[in-house]
C-alpha positions as CSV (number, residue, x, y, z in Angstrom):
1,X,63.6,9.9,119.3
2,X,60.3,9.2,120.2
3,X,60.4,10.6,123.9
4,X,61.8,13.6,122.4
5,X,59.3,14.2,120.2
6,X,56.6,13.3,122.8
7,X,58.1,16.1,124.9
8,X,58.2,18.8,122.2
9,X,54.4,17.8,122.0
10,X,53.6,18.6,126.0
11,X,56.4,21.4,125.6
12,X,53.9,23.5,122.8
13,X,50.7,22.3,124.7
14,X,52.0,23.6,128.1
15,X,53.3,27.1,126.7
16,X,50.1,27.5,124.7
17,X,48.2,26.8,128.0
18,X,49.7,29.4,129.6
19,X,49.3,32.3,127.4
20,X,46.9,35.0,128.3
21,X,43.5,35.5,125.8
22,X,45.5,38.7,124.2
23,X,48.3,36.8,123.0
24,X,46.4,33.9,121.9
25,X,44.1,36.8,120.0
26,X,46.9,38.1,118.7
27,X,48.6,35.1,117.5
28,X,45.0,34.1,115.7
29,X,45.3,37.7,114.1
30,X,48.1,36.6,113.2
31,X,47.2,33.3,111.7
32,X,44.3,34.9,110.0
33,X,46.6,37.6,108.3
34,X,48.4,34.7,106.7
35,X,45.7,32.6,105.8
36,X,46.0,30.2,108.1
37,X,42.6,29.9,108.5
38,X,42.2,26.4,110.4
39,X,45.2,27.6,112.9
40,X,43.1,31.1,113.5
41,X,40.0,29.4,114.2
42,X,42.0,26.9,116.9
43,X,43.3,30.1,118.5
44,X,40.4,31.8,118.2
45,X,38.7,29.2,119.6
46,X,40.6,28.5,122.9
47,X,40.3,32.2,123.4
48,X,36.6,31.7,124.0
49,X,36.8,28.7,125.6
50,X,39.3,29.5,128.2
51,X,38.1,32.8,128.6
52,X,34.6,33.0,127.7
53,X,33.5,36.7,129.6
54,X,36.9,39.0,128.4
55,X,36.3,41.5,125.7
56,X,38.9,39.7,123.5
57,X,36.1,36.0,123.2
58,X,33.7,38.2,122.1
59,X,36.2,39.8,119.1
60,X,37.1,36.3,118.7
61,X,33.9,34.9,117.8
62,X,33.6,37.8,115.5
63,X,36.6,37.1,113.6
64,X,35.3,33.5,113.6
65,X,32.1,34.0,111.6
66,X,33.5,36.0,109.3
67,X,36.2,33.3,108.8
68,X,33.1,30.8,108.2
69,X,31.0,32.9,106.3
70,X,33.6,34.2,103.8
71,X,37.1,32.1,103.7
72,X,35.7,28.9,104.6
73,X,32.6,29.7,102.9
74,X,30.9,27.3,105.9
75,X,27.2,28.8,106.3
76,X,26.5,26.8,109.0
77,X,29.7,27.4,111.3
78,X,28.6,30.9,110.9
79,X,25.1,30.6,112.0
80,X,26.4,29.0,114.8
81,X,29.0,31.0,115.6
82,X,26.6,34.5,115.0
83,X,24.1,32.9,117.6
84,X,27.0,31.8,120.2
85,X,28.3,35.5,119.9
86,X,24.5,37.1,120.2
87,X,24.2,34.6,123.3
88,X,27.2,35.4,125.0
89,X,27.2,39.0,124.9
90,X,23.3,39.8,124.6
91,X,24.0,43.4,125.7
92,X,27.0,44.0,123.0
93,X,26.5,46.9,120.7
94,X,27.6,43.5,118.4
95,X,24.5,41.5,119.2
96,X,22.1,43.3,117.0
97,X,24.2,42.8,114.2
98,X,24.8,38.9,114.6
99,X,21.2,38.4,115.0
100,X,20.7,40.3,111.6
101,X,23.6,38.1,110.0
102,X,22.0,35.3,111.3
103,X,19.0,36.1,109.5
104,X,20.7,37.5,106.4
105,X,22.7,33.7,106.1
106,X,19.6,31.5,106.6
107,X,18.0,33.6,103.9
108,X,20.3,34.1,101.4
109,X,23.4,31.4,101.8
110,X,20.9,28.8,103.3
111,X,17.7,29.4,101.9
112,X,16.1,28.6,105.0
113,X,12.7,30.9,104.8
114,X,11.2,30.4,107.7
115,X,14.3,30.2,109.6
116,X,15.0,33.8,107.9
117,X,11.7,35.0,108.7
118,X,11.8,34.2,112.3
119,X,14.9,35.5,113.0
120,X,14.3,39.2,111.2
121,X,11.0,38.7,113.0
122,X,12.4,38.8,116.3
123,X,15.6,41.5,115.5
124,X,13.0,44.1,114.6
125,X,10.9,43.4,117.8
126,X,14.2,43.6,119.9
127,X,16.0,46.4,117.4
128,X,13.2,48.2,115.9
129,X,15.3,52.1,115.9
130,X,18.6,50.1,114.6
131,X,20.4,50.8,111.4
132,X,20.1,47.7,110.4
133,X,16.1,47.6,110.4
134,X,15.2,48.9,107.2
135,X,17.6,45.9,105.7
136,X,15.7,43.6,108.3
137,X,12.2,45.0,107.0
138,X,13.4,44.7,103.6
139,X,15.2,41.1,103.7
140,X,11.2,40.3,105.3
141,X,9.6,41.9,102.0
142,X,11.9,40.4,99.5
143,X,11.8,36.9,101.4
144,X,11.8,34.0,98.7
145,X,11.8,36.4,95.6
146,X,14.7,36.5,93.2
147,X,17.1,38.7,93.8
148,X,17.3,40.8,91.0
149,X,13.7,41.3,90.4
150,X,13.3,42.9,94.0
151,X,16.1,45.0,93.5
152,X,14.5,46.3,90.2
153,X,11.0,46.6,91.8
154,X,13.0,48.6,93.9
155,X,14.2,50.9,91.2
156,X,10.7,51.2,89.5
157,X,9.6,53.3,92.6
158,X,10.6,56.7,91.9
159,X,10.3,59.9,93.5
160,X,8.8,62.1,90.6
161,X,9.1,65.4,92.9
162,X,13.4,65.1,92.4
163,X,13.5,64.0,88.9
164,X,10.6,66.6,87.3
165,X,12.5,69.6,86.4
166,X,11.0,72.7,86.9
167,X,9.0,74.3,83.8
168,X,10.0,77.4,82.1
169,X,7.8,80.6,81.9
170,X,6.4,81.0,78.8
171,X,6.3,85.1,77.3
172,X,3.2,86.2,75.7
């Protein structure tokens, strides 16, 4: 009994071995679907482990940080998992976006200012013409302040020229 369970262990460790980084992306998607959400990151996981330069690790550690950051609720699993992806793949039309994350966790998950500060910092040196820049530049202004009270700071700043209606000719 025990030998045969022993070799239904090596048995599931050898096929998974062999599969390709699709299938084992596939079978995280898979996992994820579900809500398997330990089992997805394992996949996901070996994916960039075994093969760390395909096109499928850098989706994976993708789908990991948003696994962290919003089903595990993990802030720092997704830090690191946002810096391992903007390492790996520096040139990735992705890495502007997880060093923006990265930022956007520290500051408002972590409440790490400084951390926050450096990080936006250094995104709008790299990624000054990116979409993401006025959110960079505006996380940077907002840094430390309450939420709500930037956001209706924001509001008080009003373009008079659209909201002024024109005036009516008077007859004499």
């Amino acid at each position: 009994m025990r030998f045969t369970f022993t070799l239904m262990i090596l048995f599931s460790l050898v096929s998974c071995s062999r599969k390709s980084d699709t299938e084992l992306y596939t079978d995280a998607k898979a996992a994820e679907a579900i809500k398997d959400f330990q089992k997805a990151v394992e996949l996901y996981e070996q994916v960039v482990d075994r093969f760390p330069t395909v096109a499928t690790a850098e989706s994976s550690l993708v789908r990991l940080s948003v696994i962290y950051n919003n089903d595990i609720k993990d802030p720092r699993k997704a830090i690191d998992t946002y810096r391992r992806c903007y390492n790996m793949f520096p040139s990735s039309k992705q890495a502007p976006t997880m060093l923006f994350l990265t930022g956007f966790v520290f500051n408002n998950e972590l409440h790490m200012l400084d951390s926050a500060r450096i990080v936006y910092e250094t995104f709008l040196q790299k990624y000054p013409d990116n979409d993401l820049a006025a959110s960079a530049k505006f996380e940077l202004e907002t840094l430390g302040k309450d939420p709500s009270m930037a956001i209706t700071q924001q509001d008080m700043v009003v373009d008079n020229s659209k909201t002024d209606k024109p005036k009516k000719a008077v007859k004499k």
